[in-house]
N, C-alpha and C positions, 0 to 999 in steps of 0.2 A: 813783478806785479802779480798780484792774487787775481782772479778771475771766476766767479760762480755764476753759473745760469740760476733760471730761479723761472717759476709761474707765480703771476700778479694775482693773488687770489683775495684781497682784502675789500672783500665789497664788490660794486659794479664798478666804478672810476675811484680812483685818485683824491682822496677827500683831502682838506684841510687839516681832520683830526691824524689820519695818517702820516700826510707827511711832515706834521711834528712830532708823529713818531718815529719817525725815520731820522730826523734831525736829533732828537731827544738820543735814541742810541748810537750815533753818530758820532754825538760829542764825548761819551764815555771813552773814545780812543785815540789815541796817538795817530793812529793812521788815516792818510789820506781817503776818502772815500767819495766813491762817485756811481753812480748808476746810470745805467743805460736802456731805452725802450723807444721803441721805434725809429731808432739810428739816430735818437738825440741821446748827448751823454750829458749831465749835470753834477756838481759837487753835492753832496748831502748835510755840507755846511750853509749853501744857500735853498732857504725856505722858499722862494721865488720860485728858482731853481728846480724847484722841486713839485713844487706845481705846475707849471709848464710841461709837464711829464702828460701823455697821455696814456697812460695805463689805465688798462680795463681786465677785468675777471677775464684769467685763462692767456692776458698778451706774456710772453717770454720777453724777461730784461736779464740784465747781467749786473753783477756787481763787481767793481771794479775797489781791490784794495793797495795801498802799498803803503807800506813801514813795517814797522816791530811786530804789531801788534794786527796784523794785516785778516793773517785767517782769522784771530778770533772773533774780527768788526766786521769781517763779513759773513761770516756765519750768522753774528749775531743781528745783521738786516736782512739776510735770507729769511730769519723767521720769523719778521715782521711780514714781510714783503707777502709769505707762504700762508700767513695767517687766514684761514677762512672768517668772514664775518662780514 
């Protein structure tokens, strides 16, 4: 299992529009993907899931990958996750 820390920089909270962006690159991989913020972990297949997240500008989450294709789907939700805006 893949493992990246990451700072929640996308906005002040957790919007909607993000975490279908997060689900949106999500689905591009093979690998399972999950994220973790403030000692909840959720799938990044469920959109629910992923709002229930309480992420705010500056909290530390992790992303958690595993399969084939593991670093490159977590990298590629790091730089969501990293995104200032």
């Amino acid at each position: 299992m893949i493992r990246i820390e990451a700072v929640y920089g996308c906005g002040d909270s957790l919007t909607p529009d993000v975490a279908a962006r997060l689900a949106t690159v999500a689905e591009r991989y093979r690998a399972q993907l999950e994220l973790e913020c403030a000692g909840k972990r959720v799938r990044l297949d469920s959109l629910i899931g992923i709002l229930s997240l309480e992420c705010r500008r500056g909290t530390k989450v992790a992303i958690l990958a595993e399969g084939e294709d593991g670093q490159a789907a977590a990298e590629a939700i790091r730089e969501v996750i990293e995104k200032r805006g």
